[in-house]
N, CA, C and O of each residue as an XYZ file, in Angstrom:
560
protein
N    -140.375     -8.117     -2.344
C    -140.321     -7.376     -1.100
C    -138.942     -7.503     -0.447
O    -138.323     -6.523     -0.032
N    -138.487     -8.783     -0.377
C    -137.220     -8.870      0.436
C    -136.223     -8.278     -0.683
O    -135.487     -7.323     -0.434
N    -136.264     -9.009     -2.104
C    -134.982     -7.752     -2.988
C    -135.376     -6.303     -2.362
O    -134.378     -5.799     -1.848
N    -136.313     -5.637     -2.272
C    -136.468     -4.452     -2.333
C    -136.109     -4.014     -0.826
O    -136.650     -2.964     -0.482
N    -135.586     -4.412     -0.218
C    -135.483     -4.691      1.434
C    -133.241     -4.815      1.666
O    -132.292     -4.508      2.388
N    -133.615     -5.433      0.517
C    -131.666     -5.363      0.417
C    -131.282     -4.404     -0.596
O    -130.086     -4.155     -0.749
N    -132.253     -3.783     -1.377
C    -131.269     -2.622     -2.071
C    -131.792     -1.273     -1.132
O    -131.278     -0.163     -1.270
N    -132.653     -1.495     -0.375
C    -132.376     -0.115      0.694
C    -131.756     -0.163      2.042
O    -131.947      0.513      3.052
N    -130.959     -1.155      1.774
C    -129.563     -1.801      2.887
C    -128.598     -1.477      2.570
O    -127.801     -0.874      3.289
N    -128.354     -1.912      0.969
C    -127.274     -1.811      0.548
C    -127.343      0.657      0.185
O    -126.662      1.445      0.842
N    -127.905      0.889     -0.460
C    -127.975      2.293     -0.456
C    -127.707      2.509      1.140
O    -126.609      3.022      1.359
N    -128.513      2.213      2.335
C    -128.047      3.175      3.154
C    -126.362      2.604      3.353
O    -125.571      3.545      3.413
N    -125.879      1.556      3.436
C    -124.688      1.428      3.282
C    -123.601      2.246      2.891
O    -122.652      2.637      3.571
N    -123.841      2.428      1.831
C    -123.138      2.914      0.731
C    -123.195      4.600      1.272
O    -122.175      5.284      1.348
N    -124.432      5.056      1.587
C    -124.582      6.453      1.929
C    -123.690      6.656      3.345
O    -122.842      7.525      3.549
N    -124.093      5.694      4.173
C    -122.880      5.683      5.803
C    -121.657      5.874      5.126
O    -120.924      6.773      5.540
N    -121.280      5.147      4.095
C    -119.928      5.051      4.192
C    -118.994      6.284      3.351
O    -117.829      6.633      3.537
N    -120.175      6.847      2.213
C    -119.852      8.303      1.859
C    -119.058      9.378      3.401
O    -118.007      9.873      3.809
N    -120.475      9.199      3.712
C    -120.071     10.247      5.076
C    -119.440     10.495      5.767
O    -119.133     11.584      6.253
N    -118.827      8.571      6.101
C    -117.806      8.842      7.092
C    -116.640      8.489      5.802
O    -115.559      8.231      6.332
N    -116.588      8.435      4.802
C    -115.008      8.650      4.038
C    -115.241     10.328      4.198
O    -114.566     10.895      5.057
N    -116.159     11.102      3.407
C    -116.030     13.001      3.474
C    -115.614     13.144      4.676
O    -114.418     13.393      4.523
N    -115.982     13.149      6.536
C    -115.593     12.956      7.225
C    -113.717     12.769      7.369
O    -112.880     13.560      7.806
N    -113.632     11.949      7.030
C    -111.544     11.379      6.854
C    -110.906     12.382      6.003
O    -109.763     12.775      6.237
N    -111.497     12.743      5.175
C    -110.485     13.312      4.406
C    -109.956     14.616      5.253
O    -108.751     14.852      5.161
N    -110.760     15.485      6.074
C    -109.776     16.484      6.802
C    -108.871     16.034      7.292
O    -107.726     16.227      6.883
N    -109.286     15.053      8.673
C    -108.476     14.624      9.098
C    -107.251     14.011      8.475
O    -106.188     14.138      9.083
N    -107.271     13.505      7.583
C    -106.010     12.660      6.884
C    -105.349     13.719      6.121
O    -104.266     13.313      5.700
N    -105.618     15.003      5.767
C    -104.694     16.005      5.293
C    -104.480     16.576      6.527
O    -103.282     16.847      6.440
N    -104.931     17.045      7.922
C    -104.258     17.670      8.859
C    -103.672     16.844      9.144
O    -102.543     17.330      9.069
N    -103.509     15.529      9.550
C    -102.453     14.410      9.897
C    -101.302     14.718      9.031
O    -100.205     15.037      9.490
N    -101.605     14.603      7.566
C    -100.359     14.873      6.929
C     -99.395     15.848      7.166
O     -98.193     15.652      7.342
N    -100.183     17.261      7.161
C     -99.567     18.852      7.290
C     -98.647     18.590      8.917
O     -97.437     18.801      8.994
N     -99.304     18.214      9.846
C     -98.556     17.900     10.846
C     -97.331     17.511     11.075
O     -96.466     18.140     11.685
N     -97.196     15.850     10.297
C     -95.993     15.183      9.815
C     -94.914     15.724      9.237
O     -93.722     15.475      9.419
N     -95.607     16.727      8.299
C     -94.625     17.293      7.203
C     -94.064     18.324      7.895
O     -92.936     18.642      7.519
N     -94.570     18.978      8.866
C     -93.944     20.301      9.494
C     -93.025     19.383     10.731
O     -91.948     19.767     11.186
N     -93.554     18.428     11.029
C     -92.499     17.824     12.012
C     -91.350     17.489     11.024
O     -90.281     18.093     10.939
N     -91.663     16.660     10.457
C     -89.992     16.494      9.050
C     -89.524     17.374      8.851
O     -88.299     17.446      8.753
N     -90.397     18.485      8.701
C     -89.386     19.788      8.211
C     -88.241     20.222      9.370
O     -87.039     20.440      9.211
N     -88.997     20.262     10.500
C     -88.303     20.882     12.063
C     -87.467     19.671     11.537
O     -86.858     19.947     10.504
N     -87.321     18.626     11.915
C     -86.324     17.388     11.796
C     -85.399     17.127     10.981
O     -84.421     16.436     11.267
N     -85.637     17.715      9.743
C     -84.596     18.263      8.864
C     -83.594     19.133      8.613
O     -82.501     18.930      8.084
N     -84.188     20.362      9.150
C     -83.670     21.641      9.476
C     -83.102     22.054     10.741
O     -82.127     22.782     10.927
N     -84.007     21.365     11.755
C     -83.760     21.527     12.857
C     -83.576     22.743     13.225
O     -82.564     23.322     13.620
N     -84.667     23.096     13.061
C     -84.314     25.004     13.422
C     -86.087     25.640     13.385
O     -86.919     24.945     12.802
N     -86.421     26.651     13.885
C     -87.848     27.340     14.230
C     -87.500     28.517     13.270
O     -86.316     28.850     13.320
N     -88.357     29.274     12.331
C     -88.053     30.457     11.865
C     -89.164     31.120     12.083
O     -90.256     30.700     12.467
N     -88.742     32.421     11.755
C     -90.784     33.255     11.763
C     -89.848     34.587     10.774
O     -88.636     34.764     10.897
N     -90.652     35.306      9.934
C     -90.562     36.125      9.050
C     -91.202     37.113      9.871
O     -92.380     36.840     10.098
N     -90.794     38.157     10.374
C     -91.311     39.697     11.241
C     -91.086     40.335     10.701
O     -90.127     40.323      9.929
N     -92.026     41.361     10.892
C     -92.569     42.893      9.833
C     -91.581     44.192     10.460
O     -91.906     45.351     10.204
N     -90.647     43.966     11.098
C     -89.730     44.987     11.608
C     -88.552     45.261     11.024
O     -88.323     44.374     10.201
N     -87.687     46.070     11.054
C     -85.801     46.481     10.769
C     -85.114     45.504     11.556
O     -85.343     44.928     12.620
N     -84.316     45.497     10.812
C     -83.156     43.976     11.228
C     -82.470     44.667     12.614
O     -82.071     43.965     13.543
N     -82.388     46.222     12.618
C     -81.814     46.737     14.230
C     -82.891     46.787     15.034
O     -82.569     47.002     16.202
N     -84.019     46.675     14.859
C     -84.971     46.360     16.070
C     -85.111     44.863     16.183
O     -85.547     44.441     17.254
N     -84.798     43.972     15.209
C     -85.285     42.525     15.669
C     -84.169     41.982     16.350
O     -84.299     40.962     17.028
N     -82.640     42.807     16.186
C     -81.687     42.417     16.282
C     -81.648     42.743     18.443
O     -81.406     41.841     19.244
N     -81.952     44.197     18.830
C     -82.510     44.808     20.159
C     -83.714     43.718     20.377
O     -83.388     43.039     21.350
N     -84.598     43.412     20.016
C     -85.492     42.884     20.624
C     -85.146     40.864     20.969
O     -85.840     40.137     21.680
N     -84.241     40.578     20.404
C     -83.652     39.435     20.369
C     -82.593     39.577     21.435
O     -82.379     38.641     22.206
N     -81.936     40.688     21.506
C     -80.793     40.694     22.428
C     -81.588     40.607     23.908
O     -81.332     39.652     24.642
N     -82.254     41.305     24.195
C     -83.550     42.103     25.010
C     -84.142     40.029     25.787
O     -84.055     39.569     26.925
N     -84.466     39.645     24.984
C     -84.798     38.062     25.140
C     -84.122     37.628     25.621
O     -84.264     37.324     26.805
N     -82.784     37.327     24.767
C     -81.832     36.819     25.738
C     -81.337     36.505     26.731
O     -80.736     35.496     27.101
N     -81.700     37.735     27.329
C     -81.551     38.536     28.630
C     -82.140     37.943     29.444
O     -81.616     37.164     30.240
N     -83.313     38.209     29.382
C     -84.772     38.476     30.086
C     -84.672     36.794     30.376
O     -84.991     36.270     31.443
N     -84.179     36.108     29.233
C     -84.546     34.089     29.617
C     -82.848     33.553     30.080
O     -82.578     32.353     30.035
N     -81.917     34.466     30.462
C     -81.230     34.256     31.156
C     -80.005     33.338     29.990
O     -79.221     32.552     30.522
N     -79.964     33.505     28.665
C     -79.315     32.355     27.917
C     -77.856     33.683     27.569
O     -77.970     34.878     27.299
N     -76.867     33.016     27.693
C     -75.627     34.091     27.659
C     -74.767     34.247     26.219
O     -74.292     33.193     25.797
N     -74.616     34.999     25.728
C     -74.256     34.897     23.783
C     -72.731     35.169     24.118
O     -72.109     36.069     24.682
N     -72.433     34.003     23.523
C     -70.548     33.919     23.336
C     -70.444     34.817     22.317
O     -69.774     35.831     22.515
N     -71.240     34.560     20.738
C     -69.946     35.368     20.031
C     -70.999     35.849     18.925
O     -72.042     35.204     18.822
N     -70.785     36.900     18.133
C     -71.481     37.033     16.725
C     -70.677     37.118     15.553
O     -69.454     37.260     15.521
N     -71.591     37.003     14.437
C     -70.566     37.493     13.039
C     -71.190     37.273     12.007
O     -71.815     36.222     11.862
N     -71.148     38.176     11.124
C     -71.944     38.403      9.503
C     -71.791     37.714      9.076
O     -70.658     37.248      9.200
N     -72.551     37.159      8.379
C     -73.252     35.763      7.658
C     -73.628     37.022      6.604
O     -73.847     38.216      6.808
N     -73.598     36.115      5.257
C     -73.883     36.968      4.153
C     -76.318     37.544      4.454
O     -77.327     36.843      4.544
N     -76.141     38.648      4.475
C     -77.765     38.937      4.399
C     -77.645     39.491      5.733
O     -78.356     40.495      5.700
N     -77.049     39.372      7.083
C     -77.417     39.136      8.490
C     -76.231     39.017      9.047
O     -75.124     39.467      8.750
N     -76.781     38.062     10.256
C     -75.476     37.989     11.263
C     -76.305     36.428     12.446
O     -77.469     36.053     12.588
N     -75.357     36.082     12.873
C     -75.191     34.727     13.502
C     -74.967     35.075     14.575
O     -74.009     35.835     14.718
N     -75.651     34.720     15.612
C     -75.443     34.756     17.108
C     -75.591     33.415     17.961
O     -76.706     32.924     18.138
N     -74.674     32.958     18.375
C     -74.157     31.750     18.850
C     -74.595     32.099     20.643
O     -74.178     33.122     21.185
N     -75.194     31.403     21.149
C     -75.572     31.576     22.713
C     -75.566     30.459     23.547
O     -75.724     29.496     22.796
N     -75.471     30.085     24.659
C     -75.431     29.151     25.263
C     -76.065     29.389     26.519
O     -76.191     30.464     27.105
N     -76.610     27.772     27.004
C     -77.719     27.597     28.134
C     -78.036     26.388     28.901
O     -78.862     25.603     28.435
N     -77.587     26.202     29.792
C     -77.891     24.841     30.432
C     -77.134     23.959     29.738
O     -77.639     22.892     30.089
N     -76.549     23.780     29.236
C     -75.726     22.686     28.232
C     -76.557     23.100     26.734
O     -75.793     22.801     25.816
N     -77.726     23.625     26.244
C     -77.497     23.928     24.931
C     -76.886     24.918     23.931
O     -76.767     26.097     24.263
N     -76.585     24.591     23.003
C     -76.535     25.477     22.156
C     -77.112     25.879     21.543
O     -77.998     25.169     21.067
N     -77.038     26.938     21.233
C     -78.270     28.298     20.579
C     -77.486     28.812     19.461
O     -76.449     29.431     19.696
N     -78.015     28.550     17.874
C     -77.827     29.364     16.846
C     -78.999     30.367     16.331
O     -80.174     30.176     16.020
N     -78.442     31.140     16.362
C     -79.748     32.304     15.491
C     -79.270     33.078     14.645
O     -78.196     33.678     14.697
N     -80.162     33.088     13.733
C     -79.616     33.566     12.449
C     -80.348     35.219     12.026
O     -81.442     34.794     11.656
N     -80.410     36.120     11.922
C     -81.139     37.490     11.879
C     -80.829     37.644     10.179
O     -79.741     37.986      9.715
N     -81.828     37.368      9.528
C     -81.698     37.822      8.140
C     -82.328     39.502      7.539
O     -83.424     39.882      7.951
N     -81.954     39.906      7.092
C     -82.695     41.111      6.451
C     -83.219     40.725      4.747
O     -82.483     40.242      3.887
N     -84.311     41.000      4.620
C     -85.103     40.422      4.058
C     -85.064     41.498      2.879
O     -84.286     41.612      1.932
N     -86.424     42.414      3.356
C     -86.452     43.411      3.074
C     -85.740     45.360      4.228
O     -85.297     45.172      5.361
N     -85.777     46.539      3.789
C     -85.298     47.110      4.500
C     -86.632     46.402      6.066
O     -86.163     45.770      7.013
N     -87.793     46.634      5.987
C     -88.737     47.021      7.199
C     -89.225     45.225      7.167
O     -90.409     45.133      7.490
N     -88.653     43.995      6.891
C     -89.091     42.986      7.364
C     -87.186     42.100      7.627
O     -86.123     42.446      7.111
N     -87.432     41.068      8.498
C     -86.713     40.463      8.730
C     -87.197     38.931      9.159
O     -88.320     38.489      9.400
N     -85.927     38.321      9.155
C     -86.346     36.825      9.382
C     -85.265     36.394     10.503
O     -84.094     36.745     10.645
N     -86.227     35.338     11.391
C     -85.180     34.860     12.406
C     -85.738     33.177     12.230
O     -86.829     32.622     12.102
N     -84.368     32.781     12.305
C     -84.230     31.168     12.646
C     -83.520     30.957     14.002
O     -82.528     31.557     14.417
N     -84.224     29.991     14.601
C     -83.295     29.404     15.877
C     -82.944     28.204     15.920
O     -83.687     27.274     15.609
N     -81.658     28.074     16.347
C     -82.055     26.225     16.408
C     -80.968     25.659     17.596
O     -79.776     25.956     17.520
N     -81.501     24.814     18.700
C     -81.480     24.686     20.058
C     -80.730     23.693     19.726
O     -81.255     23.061     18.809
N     -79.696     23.249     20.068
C     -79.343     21.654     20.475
C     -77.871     21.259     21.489
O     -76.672     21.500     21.625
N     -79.085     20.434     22.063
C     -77.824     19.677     23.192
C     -76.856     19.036     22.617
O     -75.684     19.324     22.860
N     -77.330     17.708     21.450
C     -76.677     16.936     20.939
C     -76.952     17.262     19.537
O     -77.826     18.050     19.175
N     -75.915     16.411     18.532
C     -76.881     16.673     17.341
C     -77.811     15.915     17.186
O     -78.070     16.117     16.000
N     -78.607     15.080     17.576
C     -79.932     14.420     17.895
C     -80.793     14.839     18.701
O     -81.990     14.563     18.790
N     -80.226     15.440     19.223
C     -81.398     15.947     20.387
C     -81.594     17.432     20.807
O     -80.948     18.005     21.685
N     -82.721     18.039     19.941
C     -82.586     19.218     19.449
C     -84.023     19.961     20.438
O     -85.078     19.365     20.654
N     -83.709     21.281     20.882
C     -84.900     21.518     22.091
C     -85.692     22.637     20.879
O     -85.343     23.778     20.578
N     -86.910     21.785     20.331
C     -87.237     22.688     19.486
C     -88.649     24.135     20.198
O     -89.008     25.193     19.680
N     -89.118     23.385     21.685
C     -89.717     24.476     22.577
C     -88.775     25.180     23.038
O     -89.324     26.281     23.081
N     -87.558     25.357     23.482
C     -86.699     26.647     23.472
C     -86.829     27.856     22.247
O     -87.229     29.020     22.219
N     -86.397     27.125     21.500
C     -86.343     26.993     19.943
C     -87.190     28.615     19.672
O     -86.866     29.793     19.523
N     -88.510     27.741     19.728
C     -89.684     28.655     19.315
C     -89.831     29.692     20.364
O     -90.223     30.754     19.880
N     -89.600     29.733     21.931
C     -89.647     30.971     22.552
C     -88.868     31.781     22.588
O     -88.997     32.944     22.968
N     -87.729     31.113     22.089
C     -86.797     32.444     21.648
C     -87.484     32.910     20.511
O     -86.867     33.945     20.261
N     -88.097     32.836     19.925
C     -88.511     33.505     18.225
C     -89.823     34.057     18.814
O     -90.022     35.026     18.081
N     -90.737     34.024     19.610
C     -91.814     34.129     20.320
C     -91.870     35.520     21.163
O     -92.739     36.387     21.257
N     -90.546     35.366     21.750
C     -90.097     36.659     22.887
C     -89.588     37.531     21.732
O     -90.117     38.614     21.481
N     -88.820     37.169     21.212
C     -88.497     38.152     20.297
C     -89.094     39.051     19.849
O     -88.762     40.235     19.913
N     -90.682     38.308     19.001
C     -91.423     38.708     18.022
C     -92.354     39.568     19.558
O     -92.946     40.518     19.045
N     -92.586     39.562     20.748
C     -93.366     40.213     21.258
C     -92.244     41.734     22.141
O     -92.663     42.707     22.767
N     -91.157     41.433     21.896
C     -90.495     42.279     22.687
C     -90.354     43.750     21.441
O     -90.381     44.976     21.554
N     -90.162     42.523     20.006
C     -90.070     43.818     18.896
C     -91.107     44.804     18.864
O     -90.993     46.024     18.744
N     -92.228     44.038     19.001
C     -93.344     44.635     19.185
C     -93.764     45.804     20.085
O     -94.626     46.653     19.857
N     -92.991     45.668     21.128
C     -92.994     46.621     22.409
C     -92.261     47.853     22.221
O     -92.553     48.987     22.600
N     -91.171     47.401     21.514
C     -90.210     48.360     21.168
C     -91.050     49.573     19.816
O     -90.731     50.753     19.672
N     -91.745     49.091     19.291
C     -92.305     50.085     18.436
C     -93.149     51.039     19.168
O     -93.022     52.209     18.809
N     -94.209     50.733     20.373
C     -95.254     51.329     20.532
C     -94.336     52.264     21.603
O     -94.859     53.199     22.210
């Protein structure tokens, strides 16, 4: 009676502990994916997004941003694929990069920084954010 009393101890054991390992495993791959996209920003130091528009509308709808968030563009110049727009704001600096991809898609990278350590990667992304909703405006 009592063996038979510890192997349905030990089973539910064993069954708790199934559940809560199936349980972990999401979590411990979204933990990972997290990390890895932070390393990536930390590496690169830069926000990109791939948009379904012409490089002269993402190029208007980026300028259009600019504007609108008050950040002032010193200078541009062709970069092989695109063109480089250098901007400045409060003490940061603003690189953005306008790639042409295909003719009707394009790609934008931004990348914010005060220092080279200390990089404003929420600027970052609303410049690529405004962009992607201003291009949008511009079509309809």
């Amino acid at each position: 009676m009592k063996r038979n009393l510890i192997h349905r101890v030990q089973a539910l054991i064993v069954a708790l502990s199934l559940l809560a390992l199936t349980g972990c495993i999401p979590v411990i791959i979204a933990a990972g994916t997290g990390i890895a996209t932070g390393v990536e920003y930390v590496m690169r130091g830069s926000v990109s997004k791939t948009i379904c528009y012409e490089f002269g509308q993402i190029k208007k709808a980026l300028l259009v941003a600019l504007c609108r968030m008050e950040i002032l563009v010193d200078r541009a110049r062709e970069i092989e694929g695109g063109e480089e727009i250098i901007a400045r704001a409060n003490g940061l600096e603003i690189r953005i990069e306008l790639k042409q991809i295909t003719p009707s898609v394009t790609r934008i990278e931004v990348k914010a920084n005060k220092t080279f350590f200390n990089k404003d990667k929420t600027t970052a992304q609303e410049i690529v954010h405004q962009t992607s909703k201003i291009a949008e405006k511009l079509v309809s």
